[in-house]
VOTIKOL-276391 format. One record per residue: residue number from 0; residue in one letter; x, y, z of N, C-alpha, C in turn. Coordinates in steps of 0.05 Angstrom, whole numbers. Example, Ala and Ser with C-alpha at 12.3 -4.5 7.8 and 13.67 -1.06 7.14 Angstrom:
BEGIN
PT   k r    nxx    nyy    nzz   caxx   cayy   cazz    cxx    cyy    czz
PT   0 A    264   -114    156    246    -90    156    264    -66    156
PT   1 S    257    -45    142    273    -21    143    258      1    157
***
This chain:
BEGIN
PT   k r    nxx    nyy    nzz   caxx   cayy   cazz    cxx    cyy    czz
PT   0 X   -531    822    119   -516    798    121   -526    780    143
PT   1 X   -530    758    139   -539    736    165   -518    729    179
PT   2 X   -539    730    203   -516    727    231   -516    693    238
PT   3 X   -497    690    247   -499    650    253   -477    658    283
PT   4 X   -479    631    306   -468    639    323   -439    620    311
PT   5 X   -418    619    336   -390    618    340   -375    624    357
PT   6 X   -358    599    357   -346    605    387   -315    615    369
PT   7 X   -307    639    393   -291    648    379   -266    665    397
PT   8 X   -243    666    395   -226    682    408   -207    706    389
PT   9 X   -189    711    403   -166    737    396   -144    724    394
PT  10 X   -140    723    368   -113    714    367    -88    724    362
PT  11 X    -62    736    381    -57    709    402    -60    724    419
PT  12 X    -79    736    428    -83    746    462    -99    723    464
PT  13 X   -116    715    465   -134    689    479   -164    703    493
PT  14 X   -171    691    505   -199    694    514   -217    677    495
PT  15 X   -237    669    505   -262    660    484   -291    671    489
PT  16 X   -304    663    469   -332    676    467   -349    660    457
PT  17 X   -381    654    463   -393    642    448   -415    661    427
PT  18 X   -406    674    397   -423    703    396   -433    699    377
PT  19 X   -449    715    364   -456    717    333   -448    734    326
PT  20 X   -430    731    294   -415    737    270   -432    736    251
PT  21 X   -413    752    236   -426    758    211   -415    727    193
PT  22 X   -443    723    187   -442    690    170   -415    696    139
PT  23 X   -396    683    139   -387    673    110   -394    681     89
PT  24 X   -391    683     64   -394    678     39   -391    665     25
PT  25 X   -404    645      0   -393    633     -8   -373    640    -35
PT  26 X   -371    667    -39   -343    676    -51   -332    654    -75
PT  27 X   -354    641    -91   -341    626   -112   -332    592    -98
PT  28 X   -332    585    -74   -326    574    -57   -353    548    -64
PT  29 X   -345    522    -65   -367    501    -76   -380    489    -64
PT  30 X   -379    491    -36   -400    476    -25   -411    488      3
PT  31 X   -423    479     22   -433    488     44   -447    473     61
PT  32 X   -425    477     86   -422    454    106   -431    465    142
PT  33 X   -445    438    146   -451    447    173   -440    429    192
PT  34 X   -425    437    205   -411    423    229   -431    406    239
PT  35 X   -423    374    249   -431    361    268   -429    358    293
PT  36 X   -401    358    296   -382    355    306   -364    361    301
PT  37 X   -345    382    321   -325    396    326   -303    378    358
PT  38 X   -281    379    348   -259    362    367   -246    390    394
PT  39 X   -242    390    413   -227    403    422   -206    390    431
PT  40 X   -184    415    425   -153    402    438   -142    416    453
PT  41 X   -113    413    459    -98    428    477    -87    447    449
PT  42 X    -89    448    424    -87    478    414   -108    498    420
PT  43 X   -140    499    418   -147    506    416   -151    523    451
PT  44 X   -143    508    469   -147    518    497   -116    538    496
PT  45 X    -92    531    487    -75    541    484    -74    574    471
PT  46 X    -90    570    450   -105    594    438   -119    612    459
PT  47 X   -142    608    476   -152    608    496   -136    626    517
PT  48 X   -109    610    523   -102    623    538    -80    640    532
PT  49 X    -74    639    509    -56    670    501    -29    649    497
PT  50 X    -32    627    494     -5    615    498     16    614    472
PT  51 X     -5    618    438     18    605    420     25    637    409
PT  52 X     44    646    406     52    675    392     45    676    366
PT  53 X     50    640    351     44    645    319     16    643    305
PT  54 X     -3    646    333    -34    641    325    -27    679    305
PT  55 X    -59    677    292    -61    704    283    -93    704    268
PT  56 X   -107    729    272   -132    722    254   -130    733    233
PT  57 X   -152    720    219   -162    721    185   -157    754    186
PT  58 X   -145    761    161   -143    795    152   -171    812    159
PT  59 X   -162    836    169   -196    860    177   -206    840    198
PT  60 X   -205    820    210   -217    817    229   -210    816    254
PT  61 X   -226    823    283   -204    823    310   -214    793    322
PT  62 X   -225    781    311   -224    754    321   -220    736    304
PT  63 X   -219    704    314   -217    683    298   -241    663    303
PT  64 X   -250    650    287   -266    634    296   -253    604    300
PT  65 X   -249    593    325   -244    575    333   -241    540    316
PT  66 X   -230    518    328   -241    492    317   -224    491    285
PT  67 X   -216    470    290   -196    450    273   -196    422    269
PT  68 X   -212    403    286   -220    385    287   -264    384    284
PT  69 X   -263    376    249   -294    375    251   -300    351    242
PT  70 X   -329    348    238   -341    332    219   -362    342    219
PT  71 X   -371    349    180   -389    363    175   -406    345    158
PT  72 X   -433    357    150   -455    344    132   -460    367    114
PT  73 X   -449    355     84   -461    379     70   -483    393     55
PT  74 X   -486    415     65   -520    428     63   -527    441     41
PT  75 X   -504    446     17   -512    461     -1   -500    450    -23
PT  76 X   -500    444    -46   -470    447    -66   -468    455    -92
PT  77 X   -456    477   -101   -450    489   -128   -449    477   -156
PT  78 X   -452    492   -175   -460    481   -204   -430    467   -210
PT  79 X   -432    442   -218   -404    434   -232   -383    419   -209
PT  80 X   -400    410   -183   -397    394   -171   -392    365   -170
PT  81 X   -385    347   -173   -377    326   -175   -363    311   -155
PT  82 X   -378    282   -140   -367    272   -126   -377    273   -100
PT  83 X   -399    293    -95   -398    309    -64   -440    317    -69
PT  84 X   -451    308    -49   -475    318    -54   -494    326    -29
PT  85 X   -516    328    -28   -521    343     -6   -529    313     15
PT  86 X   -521    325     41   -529    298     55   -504    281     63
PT  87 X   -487    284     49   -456    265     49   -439    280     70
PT  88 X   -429    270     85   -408    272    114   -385    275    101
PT  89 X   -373    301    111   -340    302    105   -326    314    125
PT  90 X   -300    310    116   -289    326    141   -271    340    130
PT  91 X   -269    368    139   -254    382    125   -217    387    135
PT  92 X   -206    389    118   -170    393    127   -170    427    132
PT  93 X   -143    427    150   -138    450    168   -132    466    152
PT  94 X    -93    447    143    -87    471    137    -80    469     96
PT  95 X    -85    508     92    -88    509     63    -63    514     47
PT  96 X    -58    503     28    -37    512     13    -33    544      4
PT  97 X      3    547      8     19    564      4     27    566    -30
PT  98 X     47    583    -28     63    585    -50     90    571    -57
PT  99 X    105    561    -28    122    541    -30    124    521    -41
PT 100 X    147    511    -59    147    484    -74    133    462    -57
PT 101 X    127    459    -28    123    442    -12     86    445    -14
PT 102 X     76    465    -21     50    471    -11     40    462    -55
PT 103 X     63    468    -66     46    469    -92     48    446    -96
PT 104 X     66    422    -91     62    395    -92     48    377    -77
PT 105 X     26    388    -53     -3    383    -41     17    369    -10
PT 106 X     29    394     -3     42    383     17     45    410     43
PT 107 X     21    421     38     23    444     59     37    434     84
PT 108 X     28    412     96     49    404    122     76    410    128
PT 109 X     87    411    105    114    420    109    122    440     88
PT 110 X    102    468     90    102    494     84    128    501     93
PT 111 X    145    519     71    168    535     75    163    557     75
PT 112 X    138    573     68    140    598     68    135    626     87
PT 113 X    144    608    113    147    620    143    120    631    157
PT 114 X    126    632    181    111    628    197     85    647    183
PT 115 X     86    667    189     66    691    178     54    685    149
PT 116 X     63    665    148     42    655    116     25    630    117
PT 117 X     30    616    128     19    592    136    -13    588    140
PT 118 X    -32    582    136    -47    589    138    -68    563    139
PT 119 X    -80    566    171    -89    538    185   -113    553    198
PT 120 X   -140    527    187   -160    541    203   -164    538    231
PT 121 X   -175    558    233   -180    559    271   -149    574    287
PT 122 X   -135    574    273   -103    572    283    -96    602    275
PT 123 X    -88    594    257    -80    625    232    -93    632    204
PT 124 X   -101    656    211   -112    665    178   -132    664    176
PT 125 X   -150    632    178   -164    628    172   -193    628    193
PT 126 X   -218    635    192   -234    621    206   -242    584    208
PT 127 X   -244    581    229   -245    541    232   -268    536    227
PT 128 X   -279    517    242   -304    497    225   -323    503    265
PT 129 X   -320    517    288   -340    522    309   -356    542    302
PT 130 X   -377    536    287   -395    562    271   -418    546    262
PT 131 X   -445    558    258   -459    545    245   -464    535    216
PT 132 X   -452    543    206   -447    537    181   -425    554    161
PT 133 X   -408    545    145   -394    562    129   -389    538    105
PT 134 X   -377    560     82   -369    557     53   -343    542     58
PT 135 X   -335    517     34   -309    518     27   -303    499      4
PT 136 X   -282    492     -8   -270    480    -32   -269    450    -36
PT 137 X   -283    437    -44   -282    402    -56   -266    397    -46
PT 138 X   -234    410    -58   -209    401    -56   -205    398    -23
PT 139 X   -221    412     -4   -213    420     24   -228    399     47
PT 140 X   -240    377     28   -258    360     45   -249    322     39
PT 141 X   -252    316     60   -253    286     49   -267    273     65
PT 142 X   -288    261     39   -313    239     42   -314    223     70
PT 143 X   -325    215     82   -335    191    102   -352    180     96
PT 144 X   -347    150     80   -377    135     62   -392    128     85
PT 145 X   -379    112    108   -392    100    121   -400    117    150
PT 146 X   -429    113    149   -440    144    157   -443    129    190
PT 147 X   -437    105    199   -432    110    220   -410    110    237
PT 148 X   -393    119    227   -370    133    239   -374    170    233
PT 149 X   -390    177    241   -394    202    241   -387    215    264
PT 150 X   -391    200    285   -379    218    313   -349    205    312
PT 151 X   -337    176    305   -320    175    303   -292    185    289
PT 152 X   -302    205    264   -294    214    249   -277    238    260
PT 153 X   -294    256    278   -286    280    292   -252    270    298
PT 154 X   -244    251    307   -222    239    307   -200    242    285
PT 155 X   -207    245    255   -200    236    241   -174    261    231
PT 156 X   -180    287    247   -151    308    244   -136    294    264
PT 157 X   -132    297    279   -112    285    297    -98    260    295
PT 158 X   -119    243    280   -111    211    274    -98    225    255
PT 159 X    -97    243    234    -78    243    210    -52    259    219
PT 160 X    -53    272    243    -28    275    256     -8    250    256
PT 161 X    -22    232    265     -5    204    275      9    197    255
PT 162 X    -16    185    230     -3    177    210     28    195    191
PT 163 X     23    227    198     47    244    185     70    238    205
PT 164 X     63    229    233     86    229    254    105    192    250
PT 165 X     83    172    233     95    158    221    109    151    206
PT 166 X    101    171    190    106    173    156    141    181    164
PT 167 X    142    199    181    166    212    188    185    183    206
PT 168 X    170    177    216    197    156    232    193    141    211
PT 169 X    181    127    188    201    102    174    210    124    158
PT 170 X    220    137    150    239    161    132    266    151    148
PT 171 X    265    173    177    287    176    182    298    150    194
PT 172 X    283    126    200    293     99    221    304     89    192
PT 173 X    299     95    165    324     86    149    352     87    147
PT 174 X    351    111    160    386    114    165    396     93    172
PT 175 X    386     69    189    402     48    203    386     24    197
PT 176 X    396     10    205    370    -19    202    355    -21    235
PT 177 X    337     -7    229    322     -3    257    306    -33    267
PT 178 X    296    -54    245    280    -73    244    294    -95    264
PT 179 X    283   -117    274    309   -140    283    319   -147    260
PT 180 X    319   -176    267    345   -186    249    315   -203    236
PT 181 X    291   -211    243    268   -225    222    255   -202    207
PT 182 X    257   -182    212    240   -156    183    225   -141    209
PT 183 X    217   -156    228    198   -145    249    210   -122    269
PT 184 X    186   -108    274    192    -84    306    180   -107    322
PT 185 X    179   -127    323    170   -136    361    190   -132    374
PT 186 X    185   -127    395    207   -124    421    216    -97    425
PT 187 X    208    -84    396    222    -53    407    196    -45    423
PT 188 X    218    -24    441    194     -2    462    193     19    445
PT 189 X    165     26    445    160     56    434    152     70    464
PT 190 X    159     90    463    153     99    500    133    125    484
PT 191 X    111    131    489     96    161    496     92    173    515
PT 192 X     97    197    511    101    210    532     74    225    532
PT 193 X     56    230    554     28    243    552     13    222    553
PT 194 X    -20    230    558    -35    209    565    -59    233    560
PT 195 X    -60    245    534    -83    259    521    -95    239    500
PT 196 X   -114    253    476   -121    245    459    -96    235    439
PT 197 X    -80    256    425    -63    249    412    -40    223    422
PT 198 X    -34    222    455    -20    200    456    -26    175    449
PT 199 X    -59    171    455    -75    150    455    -79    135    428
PT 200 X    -75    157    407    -77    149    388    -46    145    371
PT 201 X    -33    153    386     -2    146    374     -1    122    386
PT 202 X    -12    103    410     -7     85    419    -23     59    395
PT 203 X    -47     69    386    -63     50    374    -42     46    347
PT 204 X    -24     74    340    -14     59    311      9     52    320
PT 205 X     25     51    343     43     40    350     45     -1    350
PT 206 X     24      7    364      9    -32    366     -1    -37    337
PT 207 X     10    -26    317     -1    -33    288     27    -45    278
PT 208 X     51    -32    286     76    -34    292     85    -64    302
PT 209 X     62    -66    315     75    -89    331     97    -83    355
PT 210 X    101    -64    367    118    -57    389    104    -65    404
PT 211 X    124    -61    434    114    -50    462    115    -28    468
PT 212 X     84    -23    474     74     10    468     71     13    498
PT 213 X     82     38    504     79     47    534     72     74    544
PT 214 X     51     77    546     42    118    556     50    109    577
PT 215 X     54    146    590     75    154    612     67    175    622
PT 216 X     61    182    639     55    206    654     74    218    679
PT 217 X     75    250    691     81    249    713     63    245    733
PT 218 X     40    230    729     17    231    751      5    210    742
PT 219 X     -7    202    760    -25    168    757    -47    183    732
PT 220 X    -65    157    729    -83    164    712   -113    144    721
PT 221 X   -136    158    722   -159    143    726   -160    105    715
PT 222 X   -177    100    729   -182     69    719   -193     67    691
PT 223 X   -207    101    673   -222     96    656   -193     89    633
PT 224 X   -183    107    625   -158    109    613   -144     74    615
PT 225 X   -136     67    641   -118     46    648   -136     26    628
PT 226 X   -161     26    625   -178      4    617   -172      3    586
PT 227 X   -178     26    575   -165     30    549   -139     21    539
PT 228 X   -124     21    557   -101     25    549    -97     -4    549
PT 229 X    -98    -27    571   -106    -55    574   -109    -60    551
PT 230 X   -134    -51    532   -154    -65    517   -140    -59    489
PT 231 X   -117    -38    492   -102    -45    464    -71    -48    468
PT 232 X    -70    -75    491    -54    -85    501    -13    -73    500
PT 233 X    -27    -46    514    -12    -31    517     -2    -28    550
PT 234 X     11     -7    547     24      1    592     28     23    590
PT 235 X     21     36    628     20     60    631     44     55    656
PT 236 X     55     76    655     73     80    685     84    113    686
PT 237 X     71    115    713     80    139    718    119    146    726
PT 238 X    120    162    712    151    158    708    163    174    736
PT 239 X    156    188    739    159    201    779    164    174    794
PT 240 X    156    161    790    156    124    813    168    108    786
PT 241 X    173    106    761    177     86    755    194     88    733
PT 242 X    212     69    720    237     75    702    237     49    679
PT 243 X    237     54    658    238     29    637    255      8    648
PT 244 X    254     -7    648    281    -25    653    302    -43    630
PT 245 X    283    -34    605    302    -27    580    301     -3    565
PT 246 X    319     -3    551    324     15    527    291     26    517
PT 247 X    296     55    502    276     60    487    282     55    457
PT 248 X    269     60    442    278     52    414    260     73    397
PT 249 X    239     80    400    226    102    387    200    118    416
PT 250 X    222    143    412    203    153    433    179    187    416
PT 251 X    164    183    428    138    203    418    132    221    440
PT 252 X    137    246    428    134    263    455    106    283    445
PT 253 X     83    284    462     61    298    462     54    310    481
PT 254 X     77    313    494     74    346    520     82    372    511
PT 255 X    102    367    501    121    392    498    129    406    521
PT 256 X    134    380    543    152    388    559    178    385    557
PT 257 X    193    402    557    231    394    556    241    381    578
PT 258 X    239    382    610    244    371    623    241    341    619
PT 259 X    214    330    607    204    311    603    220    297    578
PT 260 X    226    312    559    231    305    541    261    300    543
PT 261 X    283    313    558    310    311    556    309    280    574
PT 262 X    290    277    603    299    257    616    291    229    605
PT 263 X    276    236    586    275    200    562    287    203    544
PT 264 X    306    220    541    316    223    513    344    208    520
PT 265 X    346    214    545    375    197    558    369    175    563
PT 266 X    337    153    567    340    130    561    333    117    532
PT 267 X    342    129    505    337    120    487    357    100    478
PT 268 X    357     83    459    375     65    456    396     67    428
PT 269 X    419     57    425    434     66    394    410     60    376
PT 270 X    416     82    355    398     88    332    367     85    340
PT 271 X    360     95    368    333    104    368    326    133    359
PT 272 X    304    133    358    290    162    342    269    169    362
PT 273 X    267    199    368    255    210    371    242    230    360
PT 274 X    216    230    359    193    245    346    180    262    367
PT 275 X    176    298    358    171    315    381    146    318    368
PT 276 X    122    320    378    103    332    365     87    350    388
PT 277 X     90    343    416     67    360    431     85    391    429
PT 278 X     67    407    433     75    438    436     71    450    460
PT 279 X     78    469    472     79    486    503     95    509    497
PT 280 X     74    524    487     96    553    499     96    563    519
PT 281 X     87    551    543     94    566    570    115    543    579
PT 282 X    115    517    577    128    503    587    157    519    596
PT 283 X    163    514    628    186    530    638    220    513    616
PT 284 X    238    537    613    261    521    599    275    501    618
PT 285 X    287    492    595    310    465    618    322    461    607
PT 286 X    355    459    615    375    459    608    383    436    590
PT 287 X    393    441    567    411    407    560    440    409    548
PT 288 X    455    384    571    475    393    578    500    379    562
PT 289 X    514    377    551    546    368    536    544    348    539
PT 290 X    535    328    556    538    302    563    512    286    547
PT 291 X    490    307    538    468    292    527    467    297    507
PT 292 X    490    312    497    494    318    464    513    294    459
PT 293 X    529    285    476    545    266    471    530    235    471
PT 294 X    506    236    486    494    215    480    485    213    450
PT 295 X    466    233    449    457    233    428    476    223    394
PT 296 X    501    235    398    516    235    369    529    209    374
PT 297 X    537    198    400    551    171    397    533    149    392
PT 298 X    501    151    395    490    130    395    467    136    370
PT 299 X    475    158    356    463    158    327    440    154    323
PT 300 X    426    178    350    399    174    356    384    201    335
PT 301 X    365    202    330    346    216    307    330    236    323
PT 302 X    322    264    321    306    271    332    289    295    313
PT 303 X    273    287    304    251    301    286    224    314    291
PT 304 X    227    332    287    202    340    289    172    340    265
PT 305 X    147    341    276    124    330    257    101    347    275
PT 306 X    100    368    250     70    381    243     50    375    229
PT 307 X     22    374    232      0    362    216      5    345    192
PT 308 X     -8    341    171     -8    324    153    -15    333    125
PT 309 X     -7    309    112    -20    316     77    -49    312     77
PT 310 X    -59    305     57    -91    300     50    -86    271     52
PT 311 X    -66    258     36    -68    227     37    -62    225     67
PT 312 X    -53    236     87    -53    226    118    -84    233    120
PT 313 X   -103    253    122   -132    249    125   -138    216    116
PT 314 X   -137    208     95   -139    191     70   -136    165     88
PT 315 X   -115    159     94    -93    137    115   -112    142    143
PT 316 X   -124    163    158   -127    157    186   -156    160    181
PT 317 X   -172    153    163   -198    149    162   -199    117    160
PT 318 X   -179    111    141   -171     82    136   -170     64    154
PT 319 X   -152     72    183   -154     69    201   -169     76    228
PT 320 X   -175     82    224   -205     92    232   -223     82    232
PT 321 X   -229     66    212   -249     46    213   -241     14    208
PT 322 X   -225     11    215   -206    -12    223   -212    -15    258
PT 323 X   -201      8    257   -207     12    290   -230      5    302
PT 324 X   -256     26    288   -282     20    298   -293     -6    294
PT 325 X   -288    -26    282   -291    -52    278   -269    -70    289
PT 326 X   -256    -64    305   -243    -83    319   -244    -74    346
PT 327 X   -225    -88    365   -214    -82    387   -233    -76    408
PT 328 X   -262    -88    401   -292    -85    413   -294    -54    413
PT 329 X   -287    -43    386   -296    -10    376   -283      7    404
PT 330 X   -256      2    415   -246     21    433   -241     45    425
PT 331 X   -242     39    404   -233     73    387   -263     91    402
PT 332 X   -277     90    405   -298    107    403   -308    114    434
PT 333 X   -287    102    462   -283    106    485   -258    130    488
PT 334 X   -254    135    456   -228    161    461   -246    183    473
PT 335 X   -277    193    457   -289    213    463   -308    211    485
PT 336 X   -290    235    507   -298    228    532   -329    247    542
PT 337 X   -334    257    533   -347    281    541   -360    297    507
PT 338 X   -389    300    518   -403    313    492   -412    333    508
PT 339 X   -410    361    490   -423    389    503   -431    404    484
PT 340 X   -449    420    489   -466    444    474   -443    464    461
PT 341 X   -447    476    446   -429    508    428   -426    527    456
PT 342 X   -454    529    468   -450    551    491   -428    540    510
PT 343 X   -427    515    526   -408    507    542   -385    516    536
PT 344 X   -372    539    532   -344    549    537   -327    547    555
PT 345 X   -347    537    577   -319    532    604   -298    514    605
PT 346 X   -311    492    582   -291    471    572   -261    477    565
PT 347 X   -263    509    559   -232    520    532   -218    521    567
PT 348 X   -226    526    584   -214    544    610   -211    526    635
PT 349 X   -232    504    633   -217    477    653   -224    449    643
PT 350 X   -207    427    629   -213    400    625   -218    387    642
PT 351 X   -249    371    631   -262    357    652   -250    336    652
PT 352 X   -245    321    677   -235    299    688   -231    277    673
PT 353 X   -204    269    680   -203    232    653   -210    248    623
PT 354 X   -208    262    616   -214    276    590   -188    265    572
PT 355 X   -199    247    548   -181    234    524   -194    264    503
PT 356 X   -209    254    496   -229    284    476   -247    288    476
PT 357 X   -265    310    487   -282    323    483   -293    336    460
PT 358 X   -316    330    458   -325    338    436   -355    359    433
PT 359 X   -367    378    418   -383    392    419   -397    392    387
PT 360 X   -430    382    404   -444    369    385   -460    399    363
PT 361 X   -472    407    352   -475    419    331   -497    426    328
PT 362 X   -517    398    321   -546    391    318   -559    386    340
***
């Protein structure tokens, strides 16, 4: 069997490795893809460090192979192929369908069939896309015509986070008439909380919104970031020194801190919504207390949670995606801060400075 390298950990004990594995199969499986580019996030360091309990690896094996955010070029493709040929850029989706009514109607995102079934590459079950090459399904890829958004693309899981964390606030901001009184969101504050990749990019579809978009940190943030954030005429304030001086109206949380999260949840406004999407399982607990339950139910505020996406969110944040890269003097493509080799592993164990996303090149 041929060996190919990979970076790879124990899941959920953590640790990483950069090793050679025994290469894939293509198992009936249609095509065959070689990473370009691979995204790192705070799951995959999370993994790393032993932090999520519901990671788990692929069956018979004691490791996982890493990476959930790619963009691949495909190097091989099977008889009865259609649509997909060799040479064409795609990027492949995480996670695979279940057996749940939710997974058989092409909606694995919001899989019912519990935790231990779920099955997400790099995460659970499955091996990810940090490898030199592996097998997988037509159905499991979507196209990128325009081949120069290829490093921009690596973007394009996380951007389909956003779009599912959208999809979810106009659902639930129906309950009320969230809009003003002309059809429009101007004037509402969307507050984010975090100042990672994923906030940055909840901020770009927030200003699609037409709000006032505001990242937030407990700590200042470099001039590189501040510049960004300027240039998609957005605001940063560190919330330790500084306090809205209105209402929130849709707040986005990408820490998965609770402390963080209870003390903006008390400045939200009637019939604001909040959307949880960052995760922390070490994050220390924090209390919430009778008085912020009582906020919450008297002022008929929303609080939902939003895991990954459908295929049409891939579909939607490629869309945008290159909206992006053609406007706004291409700021989208100042998200990716840092390019490194497969060997560079030190990356999983300390993020380098001003770090929006890091990325690790392939070829």
């Amino acid at each position: 069997m041929d060996k190919i390298n990979a970076i790879i950990t124990n899941n959920p004990v953590g640790g990483v490795k950069y090793a050679s594995i025994n290469a894939g199969i293509s198992s009936g499986k249609s095509i065959k893809l070689k990473p370009l580019y691979t995204g790192l996030c705070g799951t995959d360091r999370a993994e790393v460090s032993g932090s999520l309990s519901f990671t788990y690896n692929p069956p018979d094996q004691d490791y996982i192979v890493l990476g959930h955010e790619a963009v691949c070029q495909v190097i091989d493709v099977g008889p009865n192929v259609y649509g997909i040929k060799e040479g064409d850029v795609v990027v492949p989706v995480v996670r695979r369908a279940g057996q749940c009514v939710n997974c058989r109607i092409g909606r694995p995102d919001n899989c019912s069939d519990g935790e231990n079934d779920i099955r997400e590459a790099g995460v659970r079950g499955i091996n990810g896309f940090m490898q030199d090459y592996f097998y997988d399904d037509i159905k499991n890829v979507i196209k990128i015509n325009d081949k120069s958004m290829v490093k921009v693309a690596t973007l394009t899981e996380p951007t389909k986070n956003v779009m599912k964390g959208f999809d979810v606030f106009d659902s639930v901001s129906k309950r009320t008439l969230f809009e003003n009184e002309d059809s429009t969101y101007l004037n509402k504050n969307c507050v984010i909380i975090g100042t990672g990749g994923e906030a940055f990019l909840y901020a770009f579809m927030a200003r699609e919104y037409r709000m006032n978009v505001f990242l937030t940190n407990r700590h200042d943030i470099g001039d590189y970031k501040k510049k960004i954030i300027d240039t998609i005429h957005a605001k940063f304030y560190d919330y330790t020194k500084e306090k809205m001086s209105n209402k929130i109206d849709l707040l986005i949380d990408t820490s998965g801190d609770p402390e963080a999260i209870i003390k903006f949840t008390e400045q939200l406004n009637f019939n604001g919504v909040l959307i949880l999407f960052g995760t922390n399982g070490k994050a220390p607990a924090w209390q919430i207390s009778g008085e912020l339950i009582n906020y919450i139910v008297e002022r008929n505020i929303t609080v939902s949670g939003s895991v990954d996406g459908a295929k049409k969110h891939y579909l939607k944040a490629v869309e945008y995606l290159e909206k992006w890269n053609y406007s706004e003097n291409s700021v989208i493509k100042n998200l990716i801060t840092g390019e490194f080799k497969p060997e560079d592993i030190g990356i999983f164990n300390k993020k380098p400075a001003d770090e929006i996303k890091s990325v690790i090149k392939w070829y």
